[in-house]
N, C-alpha and C positions, 0 to 999 in steps of 0.2 A: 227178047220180049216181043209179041204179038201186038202190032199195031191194031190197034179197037177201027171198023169204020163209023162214021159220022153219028149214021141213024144207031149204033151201037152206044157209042157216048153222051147222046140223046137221049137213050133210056135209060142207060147208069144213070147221068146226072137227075133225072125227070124221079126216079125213084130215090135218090140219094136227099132230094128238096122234098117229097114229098112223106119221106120218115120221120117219123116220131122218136125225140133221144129223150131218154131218162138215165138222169146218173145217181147212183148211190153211191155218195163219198164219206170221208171222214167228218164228225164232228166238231172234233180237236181243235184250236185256232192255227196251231202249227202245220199239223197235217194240212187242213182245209187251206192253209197260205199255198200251198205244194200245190194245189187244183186249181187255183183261184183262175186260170186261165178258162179251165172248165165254168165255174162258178160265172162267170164274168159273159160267156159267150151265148147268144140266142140260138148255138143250135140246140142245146141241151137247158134240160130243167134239171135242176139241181137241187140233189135232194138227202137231208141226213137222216139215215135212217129211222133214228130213234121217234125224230122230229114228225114221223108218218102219222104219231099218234098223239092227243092232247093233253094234255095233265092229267086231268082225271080220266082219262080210259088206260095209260100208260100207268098212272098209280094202282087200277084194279086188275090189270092183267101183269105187273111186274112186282108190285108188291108180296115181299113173302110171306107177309102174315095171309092175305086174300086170298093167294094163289091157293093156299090150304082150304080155303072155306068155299071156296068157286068150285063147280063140276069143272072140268076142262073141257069138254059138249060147251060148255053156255059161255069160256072164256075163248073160244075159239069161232062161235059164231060171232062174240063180240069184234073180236079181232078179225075176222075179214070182211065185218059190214064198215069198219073202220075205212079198211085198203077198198074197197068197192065205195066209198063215199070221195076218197082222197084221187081215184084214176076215173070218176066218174066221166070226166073229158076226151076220154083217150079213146079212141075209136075202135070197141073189139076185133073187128077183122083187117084194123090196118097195120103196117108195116110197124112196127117197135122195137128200137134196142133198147133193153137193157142193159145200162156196164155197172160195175162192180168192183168196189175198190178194196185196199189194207183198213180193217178199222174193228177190233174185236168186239165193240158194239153189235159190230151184224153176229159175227161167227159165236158170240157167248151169247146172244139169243136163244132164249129158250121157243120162240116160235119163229126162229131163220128157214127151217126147212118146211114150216108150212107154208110161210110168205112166198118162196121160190116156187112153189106147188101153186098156190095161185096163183102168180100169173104166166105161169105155161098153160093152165087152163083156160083162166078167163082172156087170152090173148094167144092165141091158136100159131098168130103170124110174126109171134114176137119172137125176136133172139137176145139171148141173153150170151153177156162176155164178164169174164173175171180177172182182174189183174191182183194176183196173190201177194198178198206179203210175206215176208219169210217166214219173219216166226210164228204167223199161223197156220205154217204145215208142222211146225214143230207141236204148235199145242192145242191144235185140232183136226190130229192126222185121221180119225175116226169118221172125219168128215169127207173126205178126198174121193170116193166111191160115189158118195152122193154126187158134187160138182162134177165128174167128170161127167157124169150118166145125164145132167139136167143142164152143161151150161154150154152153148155151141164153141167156146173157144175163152182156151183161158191158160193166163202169163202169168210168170212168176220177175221177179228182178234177183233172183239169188238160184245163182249156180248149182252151187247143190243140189238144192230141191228143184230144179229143173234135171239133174242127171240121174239123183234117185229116185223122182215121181214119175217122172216123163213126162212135163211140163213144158212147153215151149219157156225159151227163155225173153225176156226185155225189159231191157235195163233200167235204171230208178230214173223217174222222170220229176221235173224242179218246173215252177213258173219261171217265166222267164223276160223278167220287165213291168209286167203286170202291176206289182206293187211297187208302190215308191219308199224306200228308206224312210225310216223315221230317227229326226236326233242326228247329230253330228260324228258319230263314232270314234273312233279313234285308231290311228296309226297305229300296227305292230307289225313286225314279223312275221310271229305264228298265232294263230287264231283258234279255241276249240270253244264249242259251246255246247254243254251235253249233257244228258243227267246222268243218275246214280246208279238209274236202273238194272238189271240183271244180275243177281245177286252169284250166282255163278262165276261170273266173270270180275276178276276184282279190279273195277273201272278206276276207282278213284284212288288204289295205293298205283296204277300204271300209269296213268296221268298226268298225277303230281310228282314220279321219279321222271316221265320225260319233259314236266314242265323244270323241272329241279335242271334236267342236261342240259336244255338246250339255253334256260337263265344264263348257266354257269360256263355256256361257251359265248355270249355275247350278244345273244338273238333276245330282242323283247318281245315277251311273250303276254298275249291276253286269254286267258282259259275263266272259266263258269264252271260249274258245277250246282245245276237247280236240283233240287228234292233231298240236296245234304242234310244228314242228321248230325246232330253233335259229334258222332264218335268217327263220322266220315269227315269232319271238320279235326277233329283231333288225331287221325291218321295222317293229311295233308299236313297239319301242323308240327306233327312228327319227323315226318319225313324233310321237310324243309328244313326244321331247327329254328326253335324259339327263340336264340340269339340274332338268328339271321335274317327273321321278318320283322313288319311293321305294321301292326294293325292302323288302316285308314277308317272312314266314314263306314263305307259297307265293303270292304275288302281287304286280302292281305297285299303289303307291295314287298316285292322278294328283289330287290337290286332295282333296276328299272322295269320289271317285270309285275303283272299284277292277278290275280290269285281270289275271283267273287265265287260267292256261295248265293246265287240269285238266278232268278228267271227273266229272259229279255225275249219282248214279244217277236214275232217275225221279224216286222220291219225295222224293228229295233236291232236286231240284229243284223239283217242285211247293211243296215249303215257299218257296220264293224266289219263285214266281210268285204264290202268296196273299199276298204282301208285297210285291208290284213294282204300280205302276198303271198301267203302260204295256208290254205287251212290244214287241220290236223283232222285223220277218220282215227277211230276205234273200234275195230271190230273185233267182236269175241272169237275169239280163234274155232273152226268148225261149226259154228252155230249158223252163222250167215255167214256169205260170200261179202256180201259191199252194204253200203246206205245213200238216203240219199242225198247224201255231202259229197258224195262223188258229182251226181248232176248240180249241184248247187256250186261246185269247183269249178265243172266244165261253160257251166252257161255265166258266171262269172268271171270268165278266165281267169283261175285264181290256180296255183298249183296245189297239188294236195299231197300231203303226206300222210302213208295210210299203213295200217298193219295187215291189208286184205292185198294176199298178191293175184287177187283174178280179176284187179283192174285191168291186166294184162289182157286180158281177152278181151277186152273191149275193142269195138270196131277205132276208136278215137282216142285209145292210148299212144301215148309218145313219152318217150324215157324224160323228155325236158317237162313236161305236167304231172307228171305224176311220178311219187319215189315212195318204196315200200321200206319196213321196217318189221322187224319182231321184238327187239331191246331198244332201249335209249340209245347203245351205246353204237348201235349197227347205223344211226341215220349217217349219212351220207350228207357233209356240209355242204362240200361242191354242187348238191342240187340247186339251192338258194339263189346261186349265180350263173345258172344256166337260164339264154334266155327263153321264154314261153313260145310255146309254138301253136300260133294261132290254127282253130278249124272251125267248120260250120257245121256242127255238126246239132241236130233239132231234136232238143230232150224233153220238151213240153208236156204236159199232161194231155193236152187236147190231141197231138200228134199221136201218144199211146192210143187215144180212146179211138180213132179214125182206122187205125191199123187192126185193133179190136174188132170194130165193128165190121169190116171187110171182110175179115177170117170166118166171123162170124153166119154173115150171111152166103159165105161162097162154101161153108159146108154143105 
């Protein structure tokens, strides 16, 4: 590596203080906990998308019944006198990152690729960076031509779609201390918290048969499942056997093990993850690579048992953190009692956005 001279590092830094950060992140509270380091920091303004615009202009340009009665001319002048009232601050010829996060609020925009058009125009000197999510290459690959042609540098966290896009890769980033637990959580073994989602992938009958093995070989296990619908409650209860559970207050308890169909906010969670030694990932076989309960594993040192075997590729895998799986019946006890192998390795959100924006302006 080329050592910088003085007056060299002088100007990095002199320009690196003197930019303007703007971040579009998730609105989610979960997602949004994953940035909060961003959220939290004065170098960046932090900004949810949607929130660019205010009830009633957001009601007339996203309403479907309007959107029919409106010319698109008069909803489009509407919409960028909006974004020209909101960056009225920002200084047209000075220095600007925009980054860009996972959040299908932007990418199922029906005016995402005018917003991006504006401000490469109305900001000459701006660069913009994108940090991909997976499965928005999967459900809006129609788009991937435009971002590459309009965004100076832009990451994905899923392998895949890094090897078939040609997407630079970097991996799922977690706050990290940021937030403080909330609630007392509770002791288990193994730990999953996740929803229903992907209807493809049949999460909640693979769940409940490896929360069923690992009950049944002695390990207490605490799992969730938010967005269950009855019949995804009466699958779980299937599989378990009606003799062999106990319905409590809001959950099932299967031996010492326990079995909710609920939502627990971040930090609520987090209390359960600083008291779990093992969490559990799920990943749909081929769809994506990893999530990010791999960084929430790593910046917790907590070991993770996952069914995604390209944790392997990660620069800060070690056979003692991390143990893969395809069946219940493949886990690997011995991992339990191997002990953790500590690293330093920096999976922050703000860390992505820095390395982002580097890339960005050294094109």
């Amino acid at each position: 590596m080329d050592m910088m001279s003085k007056q060299e590092k002088k100007k990095t830094n002199q320009a690196y203080t003197d930019r303007h950060r703007v971040f579009f992140g998730p609105g989610s509270s979960v997602w949004k906990c994953l940035f909060m380091d961003v959220v939290e920091s004065p170098e960046y303004e932090y900004c949810e998308f949607r929130e660019l615009l205010n009830t009633r202009v957001k009601t007339i340009l996203f309403s479907p019944k309007l959107r029919n009665l409106m010319p698109h001319f008069v909803r489009r002048i509407l919409y960028r006198s909006v974004l020209k009232y909101h960056f009225l601050t920002l200084p047209r010829d000075a220095e600007i990152f925009f980054g860009f996060t996972n959040g299908f609020e932007m990418f199922g925009d029906p005016y995402f690729v005018d917003f991006i058009l504006y401000l490469k125009k109305e900001f000459p000197n701006a660069r913009l960076g994108l940090h991909y999510y997976e499965t928005l290459i999967h459900c809006y690959p129609e788009q991937l031509p435009f971002m590459k042609e309009n965004f100076d540098c832009i990451l994905t966290f899923d392998h895949y779609s890094s090897e078939n896009h040609q997407i630079e890769y970097y991996g799922p980033v977690c706050e990290n201390g940021t937030i403080e637990p909330a609630g007392e959580g509770e002791e288990s073994d193994v730990l999953y918290i996740g929803g229903v989602s992907n209807p493809r992938f049949r999460r909640v009958e693979f769940v409940t048969r490896v929360f069923k093995y690992l009950s049944d070989n002695e390990k207490k296990c605490f799992f969730s499942l938010y967005d269950a619908k009855e019949k995804d409650k009466e699958t779980v209860i299937s599989i378990l056997g009606k003799d062999r559970i106990r319905w409590e207050e809001d959950h099932l308890l299967y031996g010492k093990s326990k079995f909710y169909f609920k939502y627990f906010s971040y930090p609520v969670s987090l209390s359960y993850i600083h008291k779990a030694k093992v969490l559990l990932e799920v990943v749909p076989n081929g769809l994506i690579s990893c999530t990010s309960r791999l960084a929430q594993a790593t910046n917790a040192e907590k070991k993770l048992l996952t069914t995604s075997d390209t944790c392997r590729l990660e620069t800060y895998y070690h056979p003692n953190n991390m143990s893969m799986f395809q069946n219940p019946e493949d886990i690997d006890f011995a991992f339990f009692d191997t002990p953790y192998h500590h690293n330093s390795v920096d999976l922050t959100a703000i860390t992505m956005l820095r390395y982002m924006e580097k890339k960005a302006f050294d094109t």
